[in-house]
C-alpha positions in Angstrom: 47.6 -252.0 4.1 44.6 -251.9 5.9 41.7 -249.0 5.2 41.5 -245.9 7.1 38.9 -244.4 9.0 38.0 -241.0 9.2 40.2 -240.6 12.4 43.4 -242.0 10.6 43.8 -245.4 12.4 43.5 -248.8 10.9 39.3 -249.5 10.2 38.2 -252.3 12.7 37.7 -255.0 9.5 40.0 -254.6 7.2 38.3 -255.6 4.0 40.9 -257.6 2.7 41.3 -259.7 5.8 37.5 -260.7 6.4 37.4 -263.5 4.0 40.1 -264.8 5.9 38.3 -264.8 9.1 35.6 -267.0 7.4 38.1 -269.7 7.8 37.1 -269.5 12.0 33.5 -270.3 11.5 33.5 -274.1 11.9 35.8 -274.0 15.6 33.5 -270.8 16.4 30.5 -273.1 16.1 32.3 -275.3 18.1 32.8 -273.4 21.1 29.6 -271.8 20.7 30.8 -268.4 19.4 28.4 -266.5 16.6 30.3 -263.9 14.9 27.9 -262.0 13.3 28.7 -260.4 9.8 29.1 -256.9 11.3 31.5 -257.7 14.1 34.5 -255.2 14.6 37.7 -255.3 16.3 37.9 -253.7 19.8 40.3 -250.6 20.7 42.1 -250.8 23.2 41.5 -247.4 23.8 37.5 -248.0 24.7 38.0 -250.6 27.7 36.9 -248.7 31.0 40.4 -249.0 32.6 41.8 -246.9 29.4 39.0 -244.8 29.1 39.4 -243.5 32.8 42.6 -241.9 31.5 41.2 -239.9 28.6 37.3 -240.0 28.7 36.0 -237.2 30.5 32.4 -238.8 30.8 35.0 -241.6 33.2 37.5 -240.0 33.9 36.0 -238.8 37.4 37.1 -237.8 41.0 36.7 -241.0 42.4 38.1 -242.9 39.2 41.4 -240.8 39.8 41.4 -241.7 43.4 40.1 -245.2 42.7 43.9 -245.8 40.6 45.6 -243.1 43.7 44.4 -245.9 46.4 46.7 -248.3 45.0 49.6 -246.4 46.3 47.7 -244.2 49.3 44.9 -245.9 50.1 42.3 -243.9 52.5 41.4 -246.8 54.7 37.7 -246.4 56.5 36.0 -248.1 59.5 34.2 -251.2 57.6 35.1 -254.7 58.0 37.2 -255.6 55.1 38.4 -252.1 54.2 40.5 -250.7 57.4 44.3 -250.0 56.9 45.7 -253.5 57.1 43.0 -255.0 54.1 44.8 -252.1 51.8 48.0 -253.1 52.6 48.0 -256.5 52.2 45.7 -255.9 48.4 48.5 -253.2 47.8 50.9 -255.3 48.8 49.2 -257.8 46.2 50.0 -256.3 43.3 53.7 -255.1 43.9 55.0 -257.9 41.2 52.6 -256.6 38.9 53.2 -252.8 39.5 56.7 -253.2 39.4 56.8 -255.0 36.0 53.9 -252.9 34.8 55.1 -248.9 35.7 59.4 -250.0 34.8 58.4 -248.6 31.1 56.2 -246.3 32.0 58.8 -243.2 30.6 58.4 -245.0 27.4 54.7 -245.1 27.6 54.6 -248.7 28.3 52.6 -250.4 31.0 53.8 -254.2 29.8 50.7 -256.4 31.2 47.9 -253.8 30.7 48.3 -252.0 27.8 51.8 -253.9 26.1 52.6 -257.0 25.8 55.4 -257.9 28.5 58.7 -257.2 27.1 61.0 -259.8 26.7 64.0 -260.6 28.3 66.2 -262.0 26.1 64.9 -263.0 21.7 64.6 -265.9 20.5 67.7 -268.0 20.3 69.3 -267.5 17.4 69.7 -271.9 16.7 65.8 -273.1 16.7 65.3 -276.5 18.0 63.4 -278.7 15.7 59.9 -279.8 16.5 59.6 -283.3 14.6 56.1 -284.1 16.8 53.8 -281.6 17.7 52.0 -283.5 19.6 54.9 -283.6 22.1 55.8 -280.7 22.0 52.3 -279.5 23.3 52.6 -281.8 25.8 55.9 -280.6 27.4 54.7 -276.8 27.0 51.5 -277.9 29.3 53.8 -279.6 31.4 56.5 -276.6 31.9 53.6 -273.9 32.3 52.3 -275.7 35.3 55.6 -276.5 36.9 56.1 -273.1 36.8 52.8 -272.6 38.4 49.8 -272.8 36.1 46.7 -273.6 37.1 45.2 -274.5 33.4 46.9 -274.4 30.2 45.2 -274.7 26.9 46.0 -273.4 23.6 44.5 -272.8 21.0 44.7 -271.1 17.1 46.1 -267.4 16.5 43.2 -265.3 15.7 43.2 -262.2 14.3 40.2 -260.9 15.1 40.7 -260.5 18.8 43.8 -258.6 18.6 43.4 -255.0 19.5 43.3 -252.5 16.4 45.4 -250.3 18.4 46.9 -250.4 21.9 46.3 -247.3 23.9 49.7 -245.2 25.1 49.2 -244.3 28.7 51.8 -241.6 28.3 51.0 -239.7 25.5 47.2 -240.7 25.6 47.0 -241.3 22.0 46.4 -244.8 20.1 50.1 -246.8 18.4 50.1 -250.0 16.1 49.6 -253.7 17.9 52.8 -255.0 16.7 53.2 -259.0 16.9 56.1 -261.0 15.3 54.7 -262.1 11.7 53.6 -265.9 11.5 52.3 -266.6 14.5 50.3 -269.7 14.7 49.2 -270.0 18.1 48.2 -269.0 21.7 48.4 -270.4 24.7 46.2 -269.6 27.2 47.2 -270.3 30.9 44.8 -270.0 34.2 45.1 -268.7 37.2 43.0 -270.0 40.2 42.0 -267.1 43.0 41.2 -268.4 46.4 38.2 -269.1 47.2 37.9 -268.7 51.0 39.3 -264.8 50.4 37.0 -263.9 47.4 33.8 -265.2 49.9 34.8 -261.8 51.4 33.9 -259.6 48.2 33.5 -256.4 47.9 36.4 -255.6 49.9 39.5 -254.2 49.8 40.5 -257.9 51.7 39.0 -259.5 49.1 41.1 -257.4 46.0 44.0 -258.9 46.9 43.0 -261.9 45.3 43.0 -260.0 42.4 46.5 -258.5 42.7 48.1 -261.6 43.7 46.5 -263.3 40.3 47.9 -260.5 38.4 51.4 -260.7 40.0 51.2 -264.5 39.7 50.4 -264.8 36.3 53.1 -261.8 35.2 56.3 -264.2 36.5 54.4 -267.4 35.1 53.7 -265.9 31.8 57.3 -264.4 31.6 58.7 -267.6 32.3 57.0 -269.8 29.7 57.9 -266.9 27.2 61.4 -266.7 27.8 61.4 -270.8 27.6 60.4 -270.8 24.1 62.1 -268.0 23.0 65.6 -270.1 24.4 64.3 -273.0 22.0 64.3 -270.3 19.3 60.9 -269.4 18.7 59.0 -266.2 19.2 56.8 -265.5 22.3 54.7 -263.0 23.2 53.6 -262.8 26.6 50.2 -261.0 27.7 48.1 -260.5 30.3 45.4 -257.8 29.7 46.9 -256.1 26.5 46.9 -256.7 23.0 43.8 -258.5 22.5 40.8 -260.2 24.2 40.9 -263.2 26.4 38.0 -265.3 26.9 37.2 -266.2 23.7 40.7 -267.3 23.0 40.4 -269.5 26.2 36.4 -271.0 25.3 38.2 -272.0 22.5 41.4 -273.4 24.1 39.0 -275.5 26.0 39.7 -273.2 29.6 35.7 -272.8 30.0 32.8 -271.4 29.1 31.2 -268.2 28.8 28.9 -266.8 31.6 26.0 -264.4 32.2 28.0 -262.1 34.4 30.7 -261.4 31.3 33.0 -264.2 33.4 35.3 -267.2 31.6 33.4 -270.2 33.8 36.2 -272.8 34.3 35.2 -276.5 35.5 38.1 -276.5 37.9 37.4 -272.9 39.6 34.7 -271.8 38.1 34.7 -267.8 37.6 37.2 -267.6 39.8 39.9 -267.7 37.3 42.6 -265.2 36.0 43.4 -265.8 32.5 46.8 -264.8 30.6 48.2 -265.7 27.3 51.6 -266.1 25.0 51.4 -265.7 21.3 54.0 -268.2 19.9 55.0 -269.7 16.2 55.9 -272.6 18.3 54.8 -276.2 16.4 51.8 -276.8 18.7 48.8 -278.7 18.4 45.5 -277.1 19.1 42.5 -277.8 22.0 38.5 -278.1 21.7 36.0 -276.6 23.3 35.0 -278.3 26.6 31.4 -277.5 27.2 29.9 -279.2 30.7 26.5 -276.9 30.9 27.3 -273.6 31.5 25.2 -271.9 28.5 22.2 -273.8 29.8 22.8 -273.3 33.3 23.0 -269.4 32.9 19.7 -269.3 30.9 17.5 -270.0 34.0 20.1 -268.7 36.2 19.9 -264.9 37.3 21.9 -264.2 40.8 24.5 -262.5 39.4 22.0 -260.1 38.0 20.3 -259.9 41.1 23.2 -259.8 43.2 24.7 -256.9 40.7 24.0 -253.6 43.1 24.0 -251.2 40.3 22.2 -253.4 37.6 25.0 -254.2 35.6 24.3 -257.5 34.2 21.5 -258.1 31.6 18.5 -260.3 32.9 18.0 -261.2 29.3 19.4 -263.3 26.1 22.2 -262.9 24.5 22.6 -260.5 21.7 25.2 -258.8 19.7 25.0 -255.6 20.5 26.7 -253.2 24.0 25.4 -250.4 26.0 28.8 -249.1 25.5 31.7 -248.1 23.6 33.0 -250.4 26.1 31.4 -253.2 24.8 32.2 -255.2 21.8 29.8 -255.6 19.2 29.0 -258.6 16.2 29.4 -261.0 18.3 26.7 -262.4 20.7 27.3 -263.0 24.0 26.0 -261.6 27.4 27.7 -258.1 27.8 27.7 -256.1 31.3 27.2 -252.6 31.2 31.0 -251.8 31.5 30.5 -248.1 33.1 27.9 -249.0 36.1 30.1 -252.1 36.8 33.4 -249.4 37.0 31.5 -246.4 38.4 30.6 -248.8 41.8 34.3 -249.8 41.9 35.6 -246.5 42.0 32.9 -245.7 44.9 34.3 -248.6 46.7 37.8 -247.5 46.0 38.5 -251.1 45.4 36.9 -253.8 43.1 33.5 -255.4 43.7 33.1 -259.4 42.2 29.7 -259.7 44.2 29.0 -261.8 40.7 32.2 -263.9 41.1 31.1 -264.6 44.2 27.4 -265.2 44.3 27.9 -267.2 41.2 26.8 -271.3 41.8 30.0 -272.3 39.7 32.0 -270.6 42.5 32.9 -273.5 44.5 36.1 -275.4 46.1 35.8 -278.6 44.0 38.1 -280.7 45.9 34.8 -281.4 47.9 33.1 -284.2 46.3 29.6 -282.5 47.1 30.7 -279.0 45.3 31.9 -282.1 42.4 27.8 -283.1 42.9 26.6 -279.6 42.4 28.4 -279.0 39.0 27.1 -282.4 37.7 23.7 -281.4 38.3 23.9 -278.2 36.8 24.8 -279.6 33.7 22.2 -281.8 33.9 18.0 -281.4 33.9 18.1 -281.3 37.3 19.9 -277.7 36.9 16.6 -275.8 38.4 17.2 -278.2 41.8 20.7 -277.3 42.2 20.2 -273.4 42.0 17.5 -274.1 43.9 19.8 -276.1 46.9 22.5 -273.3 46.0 20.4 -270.8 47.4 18.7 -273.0 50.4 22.1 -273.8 51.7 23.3 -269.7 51.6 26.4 -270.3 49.2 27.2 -267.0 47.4 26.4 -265.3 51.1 29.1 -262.5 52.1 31.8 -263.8 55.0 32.8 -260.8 56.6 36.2 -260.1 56.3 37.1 -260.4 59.6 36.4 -264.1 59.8 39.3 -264.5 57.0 41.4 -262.5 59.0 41.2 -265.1 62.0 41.2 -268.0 60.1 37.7 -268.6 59.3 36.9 -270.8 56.5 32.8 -271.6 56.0 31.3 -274.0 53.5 
């Protein structure tokens, strides 16, 4: 049993469990991850999308009718955020919604704040896994036919499983609850176009976002319920039950970036990530680092791009602005609140970071192939520099997408 805190839920380090978590240090080293010796568990409860249910200080007019837009959206003159760009992003996320609101008189939203409930448990007869090795290799070859973009998996790790999950309902905090001896996660991507996100901030440009969420629910659900019919558990998850990137750095997805974003070397930023815990025999990836860390330190247009100064100009450190922010480990952190106050004055999201970002590139073009070479490479400063001569990261208007319009 874990220690109490004054408020009655489980402490963020359980004291019997830290030792435990010492056992992490070599593969955090590996993908570049310092855990420092005061690092605590998030709550679900403190992310901004949970605290503009029950935080006054978020909890605003234009947060309500931020959420409200998804299902009546007040449409406005501007290119990229007239009545047809909400109904094509609403119509975006209509996989999601539906699997996200069908518990919702149960307190559930399975994908946000629970884990996606599955469909059927584990067969009762559990198939025997003589190789490992194999079997990883037919999981990563199932998760793409059913439409992956990246798979990677990597070890279960404790310490970025929520403390609590957050019940939308009743507005109060409940147990994570996860099948006992789980071994692994695997981590699957989910690419966003990139001709549509050029077109950020708009309510055009969302629906990249709600099409990678509905996406990834039926893909995630699907590799689930496949291992649970070989008689393992699965879990599947998308936003809920614990944190993401540093599970994928460590599954080999990417690397962390300056403007808080999982930097894959297929997409770059422009990546939706989603998971399924699993007890599944499964061999484990590295790290893949190709210069991002580097890159990033001389690197600063997301943070100029940012419009309400979001993203730090400087190091990395272990500490937030935030409740929103995790703390003990370090890492770049955005200040959550500014980034969520401008998208609730948008009524949609913003990405101007996603977009701006020199990783963001189609790299089936051998010359966008060039540019990520050389920003791995000394010759980093020349490529930002080229990056910013040759206007990538520079806003399409919406229309342009609208009539087929495709630049650079």
């Amino acid at each position: 049993m874990a220690e109490d805190d004054p408020s009655g839920w489980p402490a963020n380090t359980p004291s019997e469990r830290t030792q435990d978590w010492e056992a992490f240090k070599p593969s955090d080293a590996e993908a570049g991850i310092e855990v420092k010796d005061d690092f605590k568990r998030f709550e679900q409860r403190n992310d901004m999308f949970s605290r503009s249910q029950w935080d006054e200080a978020i909890q605003t007019k234009a947060a309500m009718e931020f959420w409200h837009g998804h299902r009546k959206p007040k449409p406005r003159k501007g290119d990229g955020f007239r009545q047809r760009d909400f109904a094509l992003r609403n119509a975006s996320w209509v996989m999601a919604s539906s699997i996200m609101e069908r518990g919702f008189s149960d307190g559930l939203r399975e994908g946000f704040t629970d884990d996606i409930q599955a469909f059927h448990p584990p067969d009762p007869i559990k198939i025997e896994v003589d190789d490992p090795v194999e079997m990883t290799r037919e999981i990563k070859q199932v998760s793409k036919y059913f439409g992956a973009d990246l798979v990677g998996i990597t070890e279960f790790d404790e310490r970025w499983v929520y403390t609590s999950k957050f019940n939308i309902k009743t507005k109060e905090q409940a147990p994570v609850e996860l099948p006992d001896g789980l071994t692994s996660v695997i981590m699957v991507g989910h690419a966003m176009e990139y001709d549509i996100i050029k077109s950020m901030p708009s309510a055009l440009a969302s629906t990249a976002v709600g099409k990678g969420y509905s996406t990834e629910a039926a893909i995630v659900m699907h590799i689930a319920q496949y291992i649970r019919n070989l008689g393992y558990e699965a879990v599947g998850s998308m936003n809920d039950t614990s944190l993401t990137i540093p599970q994928a750095i460590k599954a080999g997805l990417g690397e962390y970036g300056r403007h808080n974003m999982l930097i894959t070397k297929e997409f770059g930023p422009r990546v939706r990530v989603s998971k399924i815990f699993t007890n599944l025999p499964l061999t484990h990836d590295k790290p893949e680092k190709f210069g991002v860390t580097e890159f990033c330190d001389i690197c600063r247009r997301c943070y100029e791009a940012c419009p309400v100064d979001a993203i730090t100009d400087g190091p990395p450190t272990d500490t937030g602005q935030n409740q929103s922010s995790l703390k003990g480990v370090v890492k770049w952190t955005t200040d959550c609140e500014k980034c969520f106050g401008y998208w609730t004055a948008l009524r949609t999201d913003c990405a101007i970071c996603m977009r701006v970002c020199p990783y963001n590139k189609d790299f089936s073009k051998w010359y966008m192939k060039l540019a990520r070479w050389l920003a791995g490479t000394r010759l980093r400063r020349f490529m930002l520099w080229l990056d910013i001569k040759l206007g990538y990261g520079e806003r399409d208007a919406p229309q342009k997408w609208w009539s087929g319009g495709y630049q650079k």
